[in-house]
NULO-735357 format. One record per residue (C-alpha): residue in one letter; x, y, z. Coordinates in steps of 0.25 Angstrom, whole numbers, padded with zeros to 4 digits, always signed. Example, Ala and Ser with C-alpha at 12.3 -4.5 7.8 and 13.67 -1.06 7.14 Angstrom:
A+0049-0018+0031;S+0055-0004+0029;
This chain:
X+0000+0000+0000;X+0011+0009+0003;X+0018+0006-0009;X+0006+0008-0018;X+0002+0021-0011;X+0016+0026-0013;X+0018+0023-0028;X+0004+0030-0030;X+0010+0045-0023;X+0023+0042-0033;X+0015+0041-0045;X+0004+0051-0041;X+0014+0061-0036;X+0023+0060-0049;X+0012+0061-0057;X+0005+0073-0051;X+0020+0080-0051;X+0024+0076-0065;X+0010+0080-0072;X+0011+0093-0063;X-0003+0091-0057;X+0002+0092-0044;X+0012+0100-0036;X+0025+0091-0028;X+0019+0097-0014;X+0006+0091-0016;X+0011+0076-0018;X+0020+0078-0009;X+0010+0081+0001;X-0002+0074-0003;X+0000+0061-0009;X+0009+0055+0003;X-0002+0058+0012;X-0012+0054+0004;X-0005+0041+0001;X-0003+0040+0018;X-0016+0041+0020;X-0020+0030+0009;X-0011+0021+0016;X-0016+0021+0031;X-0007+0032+0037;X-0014+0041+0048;X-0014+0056+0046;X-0005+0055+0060;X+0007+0048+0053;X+0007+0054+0039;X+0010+0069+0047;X+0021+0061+0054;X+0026+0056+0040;X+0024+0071+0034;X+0030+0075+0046;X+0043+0067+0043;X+0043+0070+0028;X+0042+0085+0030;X+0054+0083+0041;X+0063+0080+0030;X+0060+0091+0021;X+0059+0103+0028;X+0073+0107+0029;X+0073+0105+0013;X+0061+0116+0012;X+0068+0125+0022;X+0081+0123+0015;X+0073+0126+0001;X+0067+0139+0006;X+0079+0146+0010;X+0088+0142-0002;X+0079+0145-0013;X+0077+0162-0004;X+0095+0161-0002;X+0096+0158-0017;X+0086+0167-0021;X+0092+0176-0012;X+0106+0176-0017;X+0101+0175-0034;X+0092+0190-0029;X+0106+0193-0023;X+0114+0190-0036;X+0124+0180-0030;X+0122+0169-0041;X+0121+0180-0052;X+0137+0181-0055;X+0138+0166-0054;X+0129+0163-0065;X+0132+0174-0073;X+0150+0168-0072;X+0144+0152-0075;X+0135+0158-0087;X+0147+0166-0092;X+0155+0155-0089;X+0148+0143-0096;X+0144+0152-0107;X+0135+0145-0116;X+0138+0131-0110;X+0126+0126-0102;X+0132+0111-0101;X+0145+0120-0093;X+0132+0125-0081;X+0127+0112-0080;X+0142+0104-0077;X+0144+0117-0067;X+0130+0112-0064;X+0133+0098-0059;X+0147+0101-0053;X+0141+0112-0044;X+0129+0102-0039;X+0140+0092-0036;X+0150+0101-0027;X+0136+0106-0021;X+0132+0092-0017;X+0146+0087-0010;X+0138+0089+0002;X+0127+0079-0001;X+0116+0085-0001;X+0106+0090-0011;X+0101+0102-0004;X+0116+0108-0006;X+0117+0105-0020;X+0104+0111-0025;X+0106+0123-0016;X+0121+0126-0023;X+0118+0122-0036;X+0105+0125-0041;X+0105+0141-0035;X+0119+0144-0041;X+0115+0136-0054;X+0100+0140-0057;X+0102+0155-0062;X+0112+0149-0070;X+0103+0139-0077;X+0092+0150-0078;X+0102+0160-0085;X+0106+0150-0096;X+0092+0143-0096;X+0096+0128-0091;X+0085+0121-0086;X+0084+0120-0070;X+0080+0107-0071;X+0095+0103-0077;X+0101+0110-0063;X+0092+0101-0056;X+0097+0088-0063;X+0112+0092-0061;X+0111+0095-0047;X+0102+0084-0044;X+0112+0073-0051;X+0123+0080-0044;X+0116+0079-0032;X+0113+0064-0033;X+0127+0060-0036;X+0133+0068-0026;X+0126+0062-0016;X+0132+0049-0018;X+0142+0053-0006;X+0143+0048+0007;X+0136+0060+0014;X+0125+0061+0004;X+0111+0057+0010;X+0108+0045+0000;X+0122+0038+0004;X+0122+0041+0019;X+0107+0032+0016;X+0111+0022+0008;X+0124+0020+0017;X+0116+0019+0028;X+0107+0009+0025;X+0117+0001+0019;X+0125+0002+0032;X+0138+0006+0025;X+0148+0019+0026;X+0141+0034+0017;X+0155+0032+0010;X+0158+0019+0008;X+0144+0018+0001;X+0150+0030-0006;X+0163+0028-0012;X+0158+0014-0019;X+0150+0026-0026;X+0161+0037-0031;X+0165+0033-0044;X+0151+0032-0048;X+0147+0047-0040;X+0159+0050-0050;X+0153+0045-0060;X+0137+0051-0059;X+0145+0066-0058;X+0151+0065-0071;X+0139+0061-0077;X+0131+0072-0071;X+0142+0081-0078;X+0137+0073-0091;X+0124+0076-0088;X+0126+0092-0085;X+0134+0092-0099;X+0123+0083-0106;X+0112+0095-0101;X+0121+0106-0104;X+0119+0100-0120;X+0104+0099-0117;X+0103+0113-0111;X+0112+0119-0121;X+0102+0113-0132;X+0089+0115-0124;X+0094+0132-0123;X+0098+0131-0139;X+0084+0126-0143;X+0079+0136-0138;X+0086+0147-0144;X+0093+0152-0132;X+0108+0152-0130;X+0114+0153-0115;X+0119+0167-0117;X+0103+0170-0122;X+0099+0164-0111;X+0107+0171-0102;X+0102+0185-0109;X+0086+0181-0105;X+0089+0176-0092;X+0097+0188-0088;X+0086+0197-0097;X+0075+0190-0087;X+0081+0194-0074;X+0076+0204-0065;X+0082+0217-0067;X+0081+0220-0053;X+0095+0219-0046;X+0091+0224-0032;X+0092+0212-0026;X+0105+0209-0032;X+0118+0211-0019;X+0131+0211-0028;X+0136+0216-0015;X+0133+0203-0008;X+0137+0194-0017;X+0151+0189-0011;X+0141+0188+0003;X+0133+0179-0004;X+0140+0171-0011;X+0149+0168+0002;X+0135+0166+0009;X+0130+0158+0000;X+0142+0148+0002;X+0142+0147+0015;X+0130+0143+0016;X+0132+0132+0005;X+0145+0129+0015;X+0134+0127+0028;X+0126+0118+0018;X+0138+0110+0015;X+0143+0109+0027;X+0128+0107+0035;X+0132+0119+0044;X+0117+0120+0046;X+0105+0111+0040;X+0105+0116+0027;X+0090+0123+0027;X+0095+0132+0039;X+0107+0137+0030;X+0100+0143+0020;X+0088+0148+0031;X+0099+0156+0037;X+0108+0158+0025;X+0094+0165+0018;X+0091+0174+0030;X+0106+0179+0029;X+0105+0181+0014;X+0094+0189+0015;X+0097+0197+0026;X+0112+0203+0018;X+0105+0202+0005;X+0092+0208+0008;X+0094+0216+0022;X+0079+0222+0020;X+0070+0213+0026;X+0059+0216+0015;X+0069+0213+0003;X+0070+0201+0012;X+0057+0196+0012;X+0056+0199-0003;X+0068+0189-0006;X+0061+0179+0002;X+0046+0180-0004;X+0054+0181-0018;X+0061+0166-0016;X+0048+0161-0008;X+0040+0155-0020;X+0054+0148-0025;X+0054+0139-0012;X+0041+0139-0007;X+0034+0129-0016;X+0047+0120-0016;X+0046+0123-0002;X+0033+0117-0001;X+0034+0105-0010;X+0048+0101-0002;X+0040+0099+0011;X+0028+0093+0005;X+0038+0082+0000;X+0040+0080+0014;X+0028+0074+0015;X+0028+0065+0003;X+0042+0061+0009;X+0036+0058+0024;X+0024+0052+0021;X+0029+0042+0010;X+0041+0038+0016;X+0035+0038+0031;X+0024+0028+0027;X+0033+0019+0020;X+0028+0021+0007;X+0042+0022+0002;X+0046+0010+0005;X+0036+0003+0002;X+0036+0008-0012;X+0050+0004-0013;X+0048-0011-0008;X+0036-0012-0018;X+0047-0008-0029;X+0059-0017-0026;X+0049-0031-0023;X+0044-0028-0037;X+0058-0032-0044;X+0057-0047-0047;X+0070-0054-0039;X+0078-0055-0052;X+0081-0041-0050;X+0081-0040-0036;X+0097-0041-0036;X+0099-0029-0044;X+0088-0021-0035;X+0100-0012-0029;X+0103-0009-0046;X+0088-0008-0050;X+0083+0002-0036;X+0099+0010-0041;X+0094+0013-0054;X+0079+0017-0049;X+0086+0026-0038;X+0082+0038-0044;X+0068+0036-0045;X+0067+0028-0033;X+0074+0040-0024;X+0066+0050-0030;X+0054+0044-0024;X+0058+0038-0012;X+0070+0047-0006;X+0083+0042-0001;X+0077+0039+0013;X+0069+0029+0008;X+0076+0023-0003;X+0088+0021+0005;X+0083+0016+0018;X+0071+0010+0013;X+0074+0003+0000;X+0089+0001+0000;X+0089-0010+0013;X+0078-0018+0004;X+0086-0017-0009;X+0099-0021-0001;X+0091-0034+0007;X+0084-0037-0010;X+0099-0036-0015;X+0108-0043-0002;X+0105-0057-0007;X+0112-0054-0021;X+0126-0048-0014;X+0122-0035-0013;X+0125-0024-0003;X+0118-0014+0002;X+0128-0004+0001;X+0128-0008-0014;X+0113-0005-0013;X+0115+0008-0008;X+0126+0014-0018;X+0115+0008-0028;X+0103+0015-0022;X+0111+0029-0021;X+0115+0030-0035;X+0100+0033-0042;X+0093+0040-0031;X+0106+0049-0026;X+0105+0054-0041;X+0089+0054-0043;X+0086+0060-0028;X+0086+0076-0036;X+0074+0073-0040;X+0066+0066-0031;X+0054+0074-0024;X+0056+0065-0010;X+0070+0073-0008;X+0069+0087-0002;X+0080+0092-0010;X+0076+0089-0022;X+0064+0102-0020;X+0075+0111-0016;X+0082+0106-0030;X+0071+0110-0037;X+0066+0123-0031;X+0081+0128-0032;X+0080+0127-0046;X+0066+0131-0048;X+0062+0116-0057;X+0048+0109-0053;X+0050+0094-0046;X+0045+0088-0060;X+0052+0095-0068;X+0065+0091-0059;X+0061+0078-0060;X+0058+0076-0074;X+0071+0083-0080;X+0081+0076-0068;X+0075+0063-0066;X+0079+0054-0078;X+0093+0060-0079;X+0097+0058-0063;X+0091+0043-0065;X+0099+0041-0077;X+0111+0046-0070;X+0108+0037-0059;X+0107+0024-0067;X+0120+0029-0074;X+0129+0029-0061;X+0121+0018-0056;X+0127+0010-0069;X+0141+0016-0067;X+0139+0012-0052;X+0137-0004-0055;X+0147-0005-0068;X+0159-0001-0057;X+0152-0011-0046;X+0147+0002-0036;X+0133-0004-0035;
């Protein structure tokens, strides 16, 4: 029953979503409950399991709040404005050359392991980039979101820290056995940025323009009114801004209070007037505030499907339905689907609740369950930017200012591709 109720949101919800029939908040929030309800939970335990959801993201919508008003208020101030005029000058004509810098920005950001990073220090320094020379924001999104996924192969990265405990082995033991093929996933993301340079570069010529036209309309578009503009500040800021990016890195203080404080600040040096202030922040308001809402409603989507069991439920129904001749391969076959499977699930119940029943269906056949684990990572580390079940994944794409669906249907096939590529390259060198 809850298997069957649980498929019956997925579809439902991805339908309404895909056909635009529906905003992500509503499903989020309705179809759980309405599916709790249909299996026999109380109104008592369904608050205690939006209650749990919620928990989890609410320091993801406080965190998205107050980037979105610090980066706003530092494009009003003008601190990006020399950096994307120097990469425009520099790259020229050359889109491919934006989306390499692209792809080696994203990975730096995510030495840290964590997704919330990455976004915040790519997409706000790429993004006025991509919109003077007319790149699609989707594009960003699928760079960083690849860069993302293969960077968090390493040891600290949330995923590994899972899969490492449950398989009752060392973060970096689990990790090393890894490294050529980590290696191996960030050249081919430099393929892939130089692949979409071509297609951008042929998308912008069929439709007449060139980038230095582009750049003409974009900067003809702009607001001629430079009183928000601080030239005077910009050294502030800049060294502001990196020293907040330093206490994200270095988890001085959880990472929504960072940017709580770091907004207040900016706005008090940038904007001493207190009215001036409350203008910036009614400006930057509808940027967040739907995000905003859609984040915490996911909340209870997460909660309640996972809280009720539905989860794993779903994921028992899937692997009892292989026939035994394939059951020895089951690590391979749930690798390859890890991108789709994770997008669903989350990494909380993918690693703690299917991984010990693929490792106890694949012991008899002499294999670990540390080799399970490096097998699991590969396709949902890479397919987790695009799963609606991972608080991140919002702050992706209201940073960039691109519809979930839209997200998902430019990004999806392209990081699963990627993830059965490095999952092959994984098994040809004898990782998995």
């Amino acid at each position: 029953m809850l298997a069957l109720v649980g498929f019956l949101i997925i579809i439902v919800m991805m339908v309404l979503i895909f056909k635009s029939k529906a905003l992500p908040a509503f499903c989020f929030a309705v179809l759980p409950i309405i599916g709790a309800l249909v299996c026999g939970f109380g109104l008592s335990e369904i608050t205690e399991f939006i209650g749990k959801g919620v928990g989890s993201t609410w320091q993801t919508a406080i965190l998205f709040i107050f980037s979105v008003t610090y980066f706003g208020i530092m494009n009003d101030a003008g601190l990006f404005d020399k950096l994307v005029d120097g990469l425009v000058h520099k790259a020229g004509k050359n889109v491919t050359l934006i989306l390499v810098f692209t792809s080696i920005i994203a990975m730096i950001g995510h030495i840290d392991g964590a997704a919330a990073t990455t976004y915040l220090i790519t997409i706000p320094t790429m993004l006025p980039i991509y919109k003077k020379m007319h790149i699609r924001p989707t594009v960003l999104l699928l760079l960083c979101g690849a860069a993302t996924g293969i960077m968090n192969l390493v040891p600290w990265g949330g995923p590994t820290v899972r899969a490492a405990t449950t398989a009752n082995v060392d973060a970096t033991e689990l990790w090393i056995r890894m490294i050529p093929m980590q290696a191996f996933g960030l050249v081919a993301l430099i393929g892939i940025a130089a692949f979409l340079g071509v297609v951008e570069t042929k998308r912008l010529a069929k439709l007449g323009l060139t980038v230095d036209e582009s750049v003409e309309e974009e900067n003809a578009g702009k607001d001629s009114d430079t009183s928000l503009k601080r030239p005077n500040l910009l050294w502030f800021n800049l060294l502001f801004t990196l020293i907040l990016i330093v206490a994200l890195v270095r988890k001085w203080l959880p990472t929504y209070a960072v940017f709580m404080v770091g907004t207040i600040i900016a706005l008090a040096v940038n904007y001493p007037d207190p009215q001036l202030q409350q203008k910036r922040i009614q400006a930057h308001a509808p940027s967040s505030i739907m995000l905003t809402v859609t984040l915490l409603c996911a909340g209870i989507f997460l909660g309640v499907m996972t809280q009720t069991g539905m989860v794993l439920e779903m994921s028992t129904v899937l692997i009892n339905a292989l026939p035994e001749s394939l059951q020895r391969y089951l690590h391979y076959i749930v690798g390859a689907l890890g991108a789709p499977l994770g997008m669903v699930l989350g990494p909380d119940p993918y690693y703690y609740g299917i991984m010990p029943i693929i490792g106890q269906i694949v012991e008899p056949f002499g294999v670990t369950l540390e080799t399970v684990g490096r097998a699991m990572l590969i396709g949902e580390n890479v397919g987790l930017s695009v799963s609606p079940v991972v608080p991140p994944t919002f702050l992706a794409i209201g940073l960039a200012g691109v519809e979930l669906k839209d997200h998902i249907k430019f990004s999806f096939l392209p990081l699963w591709a990627l993830s059965i590529a490095m999952m092959v390259f994984a098994i040809l060198l004898g990782i998995i």
